[in-house]
FIVO-102732 format. One record per residue (C-alpha): residue in one letter; x, z, y. Coordinates in steps of 0.02 Angstrom, whole numbers, padded with zeros to 5 digits, always signed. Layout:
<pases>
AXZY
...
</pases>
This chain:
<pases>
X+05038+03907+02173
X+04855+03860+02218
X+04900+03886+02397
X+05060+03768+02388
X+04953+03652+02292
X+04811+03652+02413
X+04948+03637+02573
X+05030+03482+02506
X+04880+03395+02481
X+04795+03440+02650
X+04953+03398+02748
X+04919+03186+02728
X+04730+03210+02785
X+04771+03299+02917
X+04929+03152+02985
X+04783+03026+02953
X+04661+03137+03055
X+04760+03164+03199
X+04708+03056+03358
X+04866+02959+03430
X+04831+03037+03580
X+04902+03200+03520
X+05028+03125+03419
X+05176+03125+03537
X+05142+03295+03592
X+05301+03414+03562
X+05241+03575+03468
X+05246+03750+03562
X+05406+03844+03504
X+05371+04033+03477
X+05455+04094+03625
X+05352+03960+03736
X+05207+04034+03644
X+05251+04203+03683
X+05286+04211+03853
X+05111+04233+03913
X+05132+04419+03826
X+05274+04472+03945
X+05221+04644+04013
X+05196+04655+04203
X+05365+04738+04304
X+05380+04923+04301
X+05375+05000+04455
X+05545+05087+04485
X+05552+05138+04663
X+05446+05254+04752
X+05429+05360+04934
X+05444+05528+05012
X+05265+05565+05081
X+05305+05758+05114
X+05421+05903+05113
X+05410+06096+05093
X+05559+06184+05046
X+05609+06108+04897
X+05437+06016+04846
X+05429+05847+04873
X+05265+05734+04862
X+05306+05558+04829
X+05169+05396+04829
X+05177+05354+04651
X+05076+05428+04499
X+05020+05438+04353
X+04942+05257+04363
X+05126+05212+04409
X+05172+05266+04252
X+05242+05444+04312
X+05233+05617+04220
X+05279+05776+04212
X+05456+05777+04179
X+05510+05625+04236
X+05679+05599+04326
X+05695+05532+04494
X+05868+05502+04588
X+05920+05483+04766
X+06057+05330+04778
X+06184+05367+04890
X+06198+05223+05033
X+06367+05118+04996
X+06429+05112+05177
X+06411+05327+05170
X+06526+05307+05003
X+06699+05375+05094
X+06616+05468+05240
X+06543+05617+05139
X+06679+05724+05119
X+06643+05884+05016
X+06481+05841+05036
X+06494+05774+04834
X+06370+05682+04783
X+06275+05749+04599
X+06339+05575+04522
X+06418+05425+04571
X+06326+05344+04680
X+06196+05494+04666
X+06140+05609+04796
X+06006+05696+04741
X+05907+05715+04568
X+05696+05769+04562
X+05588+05815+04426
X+05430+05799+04405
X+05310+05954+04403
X+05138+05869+04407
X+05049+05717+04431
X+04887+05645+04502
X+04827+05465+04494
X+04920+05386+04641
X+05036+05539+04685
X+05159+05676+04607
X+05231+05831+04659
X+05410+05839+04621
X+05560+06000+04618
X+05734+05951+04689
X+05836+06011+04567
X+06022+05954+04632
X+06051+05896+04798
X+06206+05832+04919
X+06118+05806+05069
X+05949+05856+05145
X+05809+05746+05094
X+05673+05680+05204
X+05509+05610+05243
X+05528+05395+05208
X+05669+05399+05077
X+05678+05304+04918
X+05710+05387+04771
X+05719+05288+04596
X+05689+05295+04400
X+05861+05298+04323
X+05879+05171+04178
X+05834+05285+04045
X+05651+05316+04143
X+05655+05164+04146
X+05676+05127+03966
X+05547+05245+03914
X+05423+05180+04001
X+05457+05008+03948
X+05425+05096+03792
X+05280+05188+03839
X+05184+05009+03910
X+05248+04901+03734
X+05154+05057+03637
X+05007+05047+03735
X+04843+04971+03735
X+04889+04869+03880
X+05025+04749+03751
X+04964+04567+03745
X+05017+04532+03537
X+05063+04352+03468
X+04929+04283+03355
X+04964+04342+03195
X+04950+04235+03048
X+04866+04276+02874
X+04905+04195+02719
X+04821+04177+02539
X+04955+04263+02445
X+04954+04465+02445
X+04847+04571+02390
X+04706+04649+02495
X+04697+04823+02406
X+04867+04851+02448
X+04838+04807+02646
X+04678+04908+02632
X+04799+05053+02602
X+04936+05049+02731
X+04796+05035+02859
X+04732+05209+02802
X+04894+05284+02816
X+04961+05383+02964
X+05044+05322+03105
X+05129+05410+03245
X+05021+05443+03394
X+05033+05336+03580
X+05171+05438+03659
X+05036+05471+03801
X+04900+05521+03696
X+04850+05718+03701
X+05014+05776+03786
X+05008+05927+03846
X+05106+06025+03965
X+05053+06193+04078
X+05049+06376+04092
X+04901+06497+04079
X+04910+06669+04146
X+04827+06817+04233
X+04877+06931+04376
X+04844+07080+04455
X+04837+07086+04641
X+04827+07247+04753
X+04782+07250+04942
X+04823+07422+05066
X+04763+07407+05234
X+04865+07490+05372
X+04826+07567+05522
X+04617+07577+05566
X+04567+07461+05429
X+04649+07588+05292
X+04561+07492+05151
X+04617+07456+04986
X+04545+07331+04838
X+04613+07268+04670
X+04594+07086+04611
X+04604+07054+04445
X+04624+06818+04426
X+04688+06695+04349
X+04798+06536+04355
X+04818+06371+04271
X+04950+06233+04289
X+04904+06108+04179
X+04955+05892+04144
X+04863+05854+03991
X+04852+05651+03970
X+04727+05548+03866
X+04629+05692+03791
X+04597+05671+03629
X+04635+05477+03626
X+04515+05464+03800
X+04585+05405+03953
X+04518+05563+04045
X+04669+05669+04128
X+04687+05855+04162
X+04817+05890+04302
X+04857+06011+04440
X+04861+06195+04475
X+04722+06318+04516
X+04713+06519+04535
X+04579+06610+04560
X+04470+06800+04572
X+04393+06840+04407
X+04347+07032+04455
X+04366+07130+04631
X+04333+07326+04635
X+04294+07276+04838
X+04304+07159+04966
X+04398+07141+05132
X+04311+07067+05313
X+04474+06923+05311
X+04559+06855+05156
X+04737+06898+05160
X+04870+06775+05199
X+04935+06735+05006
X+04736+06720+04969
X+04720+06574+05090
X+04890+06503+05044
X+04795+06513+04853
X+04640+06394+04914
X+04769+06262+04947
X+04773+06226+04757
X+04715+06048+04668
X+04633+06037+04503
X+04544+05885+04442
X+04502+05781+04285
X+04534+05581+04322
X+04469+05431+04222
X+04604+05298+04208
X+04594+05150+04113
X+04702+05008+04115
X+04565+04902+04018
X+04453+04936+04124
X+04386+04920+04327
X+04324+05087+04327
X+04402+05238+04396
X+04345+05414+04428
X+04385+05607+04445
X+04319+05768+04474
X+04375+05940+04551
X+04482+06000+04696
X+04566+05842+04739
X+04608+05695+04861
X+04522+05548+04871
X+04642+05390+04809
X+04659+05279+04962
X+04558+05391+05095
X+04660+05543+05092
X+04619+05584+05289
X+04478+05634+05239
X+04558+05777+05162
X+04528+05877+05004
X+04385+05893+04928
X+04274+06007+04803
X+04170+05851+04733
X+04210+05694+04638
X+04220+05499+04676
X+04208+05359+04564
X+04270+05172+04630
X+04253+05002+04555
X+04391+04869+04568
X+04302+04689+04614
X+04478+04613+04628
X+04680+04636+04588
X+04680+04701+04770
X+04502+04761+04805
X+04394+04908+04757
X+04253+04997+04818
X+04184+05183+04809
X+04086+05329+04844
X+04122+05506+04854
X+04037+05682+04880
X+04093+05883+04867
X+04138+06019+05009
X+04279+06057+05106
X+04348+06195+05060
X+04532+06202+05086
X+04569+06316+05239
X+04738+06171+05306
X+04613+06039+05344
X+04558+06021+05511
X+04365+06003+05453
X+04364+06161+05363
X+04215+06250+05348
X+04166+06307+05166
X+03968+06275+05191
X+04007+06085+05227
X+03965+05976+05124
X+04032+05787+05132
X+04002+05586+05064
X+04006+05421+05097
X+04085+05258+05017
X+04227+05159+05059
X+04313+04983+05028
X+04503+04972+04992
X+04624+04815+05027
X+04797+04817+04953
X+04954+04727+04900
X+05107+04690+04930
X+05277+04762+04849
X+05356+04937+04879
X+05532+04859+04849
X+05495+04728+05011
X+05316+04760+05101
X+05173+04870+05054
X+05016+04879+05149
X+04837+04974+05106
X+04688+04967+05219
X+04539+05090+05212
X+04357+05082+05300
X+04198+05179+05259
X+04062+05269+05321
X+03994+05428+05275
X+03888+05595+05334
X+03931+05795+05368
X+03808+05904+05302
X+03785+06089+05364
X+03690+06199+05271
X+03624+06028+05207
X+03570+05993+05363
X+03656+05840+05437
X+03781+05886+05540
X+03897+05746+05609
X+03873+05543+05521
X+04055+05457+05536
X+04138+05294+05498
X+04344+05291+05445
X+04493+05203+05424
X+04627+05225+05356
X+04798+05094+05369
X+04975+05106+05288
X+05114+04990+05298
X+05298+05006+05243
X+05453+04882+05237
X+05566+04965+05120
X+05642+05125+05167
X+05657+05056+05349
X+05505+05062+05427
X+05324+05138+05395
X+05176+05167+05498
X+05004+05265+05453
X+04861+05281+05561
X+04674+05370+05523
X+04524+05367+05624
X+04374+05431+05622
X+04213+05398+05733
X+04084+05520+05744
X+03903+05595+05819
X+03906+05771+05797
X+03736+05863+05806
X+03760+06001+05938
X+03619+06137+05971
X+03463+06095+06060
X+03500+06205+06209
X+03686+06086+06229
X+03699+05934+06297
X+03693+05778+06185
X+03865+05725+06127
X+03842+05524+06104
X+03947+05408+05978
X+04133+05422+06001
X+04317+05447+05933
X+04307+05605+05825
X+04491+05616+05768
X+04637+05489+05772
X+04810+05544+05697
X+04956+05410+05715
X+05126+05410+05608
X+05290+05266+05650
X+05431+05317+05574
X+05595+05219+05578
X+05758+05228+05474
X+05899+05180+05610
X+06037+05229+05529
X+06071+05288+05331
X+06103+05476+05401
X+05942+05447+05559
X+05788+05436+05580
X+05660+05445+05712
X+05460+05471+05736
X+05327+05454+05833
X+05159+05521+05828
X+04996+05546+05948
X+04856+05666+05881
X+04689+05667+05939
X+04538+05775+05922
X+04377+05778+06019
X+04299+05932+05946
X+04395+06090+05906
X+04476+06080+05739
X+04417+06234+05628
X+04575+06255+05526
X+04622+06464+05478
X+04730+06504+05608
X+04800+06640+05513
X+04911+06476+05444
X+04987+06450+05593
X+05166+06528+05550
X+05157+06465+05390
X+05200+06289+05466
X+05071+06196+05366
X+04972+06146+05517
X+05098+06073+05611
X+05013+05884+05620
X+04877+05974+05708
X+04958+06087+05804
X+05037+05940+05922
X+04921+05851+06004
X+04959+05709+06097
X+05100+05600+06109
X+05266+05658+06018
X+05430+05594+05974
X+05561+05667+05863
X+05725+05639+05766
X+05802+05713+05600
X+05994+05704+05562
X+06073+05721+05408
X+06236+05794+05434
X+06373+05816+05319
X+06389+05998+05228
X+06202+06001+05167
X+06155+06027+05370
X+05995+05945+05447
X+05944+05986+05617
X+05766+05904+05682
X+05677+05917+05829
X+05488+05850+05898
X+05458+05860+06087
X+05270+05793+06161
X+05169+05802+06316
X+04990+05835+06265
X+04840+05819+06423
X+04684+05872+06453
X+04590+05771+06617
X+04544+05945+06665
X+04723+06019+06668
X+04835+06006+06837
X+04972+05941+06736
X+05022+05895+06540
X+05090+06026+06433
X+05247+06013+06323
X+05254+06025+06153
X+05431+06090+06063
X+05497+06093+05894
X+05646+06125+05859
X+05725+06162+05674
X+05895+06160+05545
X+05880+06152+05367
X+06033+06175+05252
X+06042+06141+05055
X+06167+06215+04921
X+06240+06360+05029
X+06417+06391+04964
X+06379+06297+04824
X+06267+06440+04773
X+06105+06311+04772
X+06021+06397+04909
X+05920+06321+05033
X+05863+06407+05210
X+05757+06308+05338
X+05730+06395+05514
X+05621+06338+05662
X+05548+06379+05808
X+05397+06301+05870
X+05296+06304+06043
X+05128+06207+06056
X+04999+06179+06192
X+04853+06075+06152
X+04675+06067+06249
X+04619+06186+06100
X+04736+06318+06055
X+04933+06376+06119
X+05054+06484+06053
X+05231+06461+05997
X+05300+06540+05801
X+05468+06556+05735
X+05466+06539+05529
X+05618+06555+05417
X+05628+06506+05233
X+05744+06552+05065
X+05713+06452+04928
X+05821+06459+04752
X+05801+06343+04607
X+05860+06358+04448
X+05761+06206+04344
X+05607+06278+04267
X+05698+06452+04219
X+05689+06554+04390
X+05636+06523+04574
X+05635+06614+04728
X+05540+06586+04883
X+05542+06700+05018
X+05454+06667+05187
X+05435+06761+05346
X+05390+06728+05517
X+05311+06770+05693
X+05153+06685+05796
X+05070+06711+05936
X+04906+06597+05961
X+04774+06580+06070
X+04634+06468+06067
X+04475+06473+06174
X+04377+06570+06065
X+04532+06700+06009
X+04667+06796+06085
X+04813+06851+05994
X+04939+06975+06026
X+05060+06903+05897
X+05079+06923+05715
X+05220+06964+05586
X+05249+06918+05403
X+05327+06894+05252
X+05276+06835+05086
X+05395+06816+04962
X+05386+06782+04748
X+05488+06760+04626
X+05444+06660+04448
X+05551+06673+04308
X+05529+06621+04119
X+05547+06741+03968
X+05602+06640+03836
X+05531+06471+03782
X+05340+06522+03783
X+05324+06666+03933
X+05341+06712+04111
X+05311+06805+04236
X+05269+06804+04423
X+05292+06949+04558
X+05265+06916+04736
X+05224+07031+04890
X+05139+06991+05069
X+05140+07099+05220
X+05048+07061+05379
X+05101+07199+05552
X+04996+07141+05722
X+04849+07072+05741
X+04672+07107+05686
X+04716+07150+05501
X+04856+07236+05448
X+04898+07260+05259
X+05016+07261+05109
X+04985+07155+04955
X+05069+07158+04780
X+05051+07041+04662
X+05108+07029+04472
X+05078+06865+04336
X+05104+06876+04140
X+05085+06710+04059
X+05102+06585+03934
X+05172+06399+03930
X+05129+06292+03824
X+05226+06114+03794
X+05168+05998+03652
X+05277+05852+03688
X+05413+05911+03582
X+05289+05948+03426
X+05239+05762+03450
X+05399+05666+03449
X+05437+05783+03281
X+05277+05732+03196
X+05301+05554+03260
X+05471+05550+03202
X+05412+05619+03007
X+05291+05483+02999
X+05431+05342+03014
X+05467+05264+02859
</pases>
């Protein structure tokens, strides 16, 4: 009543107080008043970077709002809508579906898990409404949510508010989820032949996406394995040892609230990926809603970049423009500078860039370059300032079921990439050099053929050599969810020639079982090597025991060559998923 009392008596002051000048103005209504709190658009479309087998990378991450789990979709094209045939789509107006498997902080890995047609490099794929929902969610629960003001009044008693504020609430749905395996294996090597050699390796391996740790904003995602104990050691790692350096683990920083960014382990750098992974850390500062700057330092250790050399040691900073939409145009601009130590000992000061543009799923061009000054030895010839590498990407969507490419690669030095990778395919943008132009068809049945042809020159050569690629891939074999990809490749570059033929066998079942089984012959010379040719195949198989366990077996064999050998390999583990434990505890803390 003393509040009432007080109200009415304030109320004729406050008319007589009130200058005429804000007299006529109307009052805000709540929704006017509100409007300013509207939460920013959620991102809902994203791109194909890169494909192998049935792992797709896309450009969006965890700062997109993705995470393990997630569902993406593939929308069938409406003009394509009475021209598949059997070739079904998974759902009406759905042609392929993609999960999630791990995240970093502007990219994600993601499994194909049902398919109608082959997917490739530049396609949209989308968060289905119910992504979309939760994330909606996810953002209004956040610490990102602009609130109304609230308003207190005089009645109520504060003992009573005192005590619902020290009862429980349910947790942010992105704070300390957790979601990974942990396991160890036991891996045997036999050499054949001279080098009759044996050794046992005794590691480990981690596949973790643990977000906001403990209420932080620091992030644990990727996958890592590793030696722990070796009874000896061999002259060359084997082939599924280098394939294991390929891994990325890191810990990220991000904070909505804040400019700062950062992360630390095996990882890429967030908007100057060319300069391949590194073991190291950055740390950038956004100045604007389109601008940041950063610095960066580690090694280069993974054995697919064409830098690779394990006693290097890189860093440098960079500036980063960007903007623009994904659903219309997207553009992001690197430059930076930067030094190559050897044996800390500076080996080679650079300056980058780094340029990406996109208009929808139609068109998208990417271009890196790199200038350089390597330090060569005293009794060489000075190498002055020039071009050190320059890789170019245009890709264009011509047609719903076609698309075509063009690239031009461009190295002055040798790159030092393992050749041992060669078969494996994962050094094919290297492999190429010069100018090449190639075309992938999506045909119906689950059947993509693709081909790359290229003329690559050296002013020294009598003529240009040709480059050949030539490849099918087919999805859901007999509707038995099989998926085979053959090629054949022949390559002749001013560094290194050879041709390889690879075939792959791939079978998903969600997260239950997989099967991957690779094999494959090269032949590659370079001018400080000679080979004779090479055969192998690696295959593994990954299958889950229950709700908490699995278990990994895989075996590599390597006939030709310098190193001949068989490997077995074996994984007992444990998974570990703490989503579901939250939404139970969140749901008995609901009134």
């Amino acid at each position: 009543m003393r509040s009432d009392f007080l109200l009415m008596m304030l109320l004729p002051l406050t008319a007589l107080t009130t200058p005429p000048c804000h007299a006529q103005e109307p009052e805000k209504t709540v929704t006017e008043a509100t409007q300013s709190s509207v939460p920013a658009p959620v991102r809902t479309e994203f791109h194909v970077r890169y494909i192998t087998g049935t792992t797709v990378y896309v450009d969006g991450g965890r700062g997109d709002g993705l995470a393990e789990g997630t569902l993406l979709i593939l929308k069938q094209a409406p003009t394509l809508a009475a021209t598949i045939g059997e070739n079904k789509p998974v759902a009406p107006g759905i042609v392929a579906q993609l999960i999630v498997v791990s995240v970093a902080s502007t990219s994600a890995v993601c499994e194909v898990t049902h398919t109608s047609r082959e997917i490739v490099v530049g396609d949209s794929v989308w968060l289905p409404q119910k992504e979309v929902k939760k994330l909606i969610e996810t953002h209004d629960l956040g610490n990102t949510r602009q609130y109304p003001m609230i308003i207190s009044f005089t009645e109520g008693d504060p003992l009573d508010e005192e005590v619902r504020e020290t009862q429980a609430h349910p947790p942010l749905p992105e704070i300390n989820q957790a979601q990974g395996r942990i396991g160890f294996d036991l891996s045997t090597i036999k050499g054949l032949g001279p080098n009759n050699t044996s050794s046992t390796v005794v590691g480990m391996i981690l596949r973790a996406d643990i977000s906001r740790i403990y209420g932080t904003h620091w992030n644990l995602n990727g996958y890592w394995r590793g030696r722990l104990q070796t009874s000896s050691t061999t002259s060359r790692p084997s082939l599924q040892d280098l394939m294991n350096r390929t891994y990325q683990m890191s810990l990220s920083y991000i904070n909505p609230q804040s400019n700062w960014s950062a992360g630390i382990g095996r990882l890429y750098i967030p908007w100057a990926s060319s300069l391949e992974a590194i073991d190291g850390g950055y740390v950038d500062r956004r100045i604007s809603t389109n601008t940041l700057v950063g610095l960066f330092a580690g090694s280069t250790p993974d054995p697919t970049a064409w830098n690779y050399n394990p006693r290097r040691k890189i860093g440098g900073l960079f500036l980063n423009v960007h903007g623009g939409s994904y659903d219309n145009l997207w553009y992001t601009s690197t430059a930076g500078l930067g030094v190559n130590l050897l044996n800390w000992s500076v080996d080679r000061p650079f300056v980058f860039s780094e340029n990406d543009f996109s208009y929808k799923r139609i068109f998208s061009m990417y271009h890196s370059l790199q200038i350089d000054r390597p330090t060569v030895n005293p009794s060489m010839p000075a190498v002055g300032v020039g071009v050190g590498q320059s890789l170019l990407s245009l890709r264009v969507q011509v047609h719903p079921r076609v698309s075509l490419d063009l690239t031009h690669t461009y190295f002055r030095d040798v790159p030092t990439y393992d050749p041992a990778l060669v078969g494996t395919g994962l050094l094919d943008k290297y492999l190429y050099q010069g100018v090449n132009a190639g075309a992938r068809i999506s045909l119906p049945m689950h059947i993509t053929p693709y081909f790359s042809l290229g003329r690559s020159g050296n002013s020294s050569d009598p003529k240009a050599s040709l480059n050949t690629l030539v490849g099918i891939s087919m999805a859901d074999i007999w509707k038995t969810g099989l998926m085979i990809d053959a090629r054949y490749s022949r390559f002749n570059s001013a560094f290194a020639a050879g041709t390889y033929r690879n075939i792959t066998i791939s079978r998903d079942l969600g997260e239950r079982f997989r099967l991957n089984l690779q094999g494959g012959q090269q032949m590659f010379n370079s001018t400080l090597s000679k080979g004779t040719g090479t055969y192998f195949i690696n295959s593994l198989i990954d299958a889950n025991l229950g709700s908490r366990y699995f278990i990994e077996s895989g075996f590599t064999t390597q006939r030709g060559g310098p190193q001949e050998y068989n490997q077995w390999t074996a994984t007992f583990g444990y998974r570990f998923n703490n989503r579901s434990s939250q939404r139970k505890a969140a749901h008995a803390l609901q009134p």
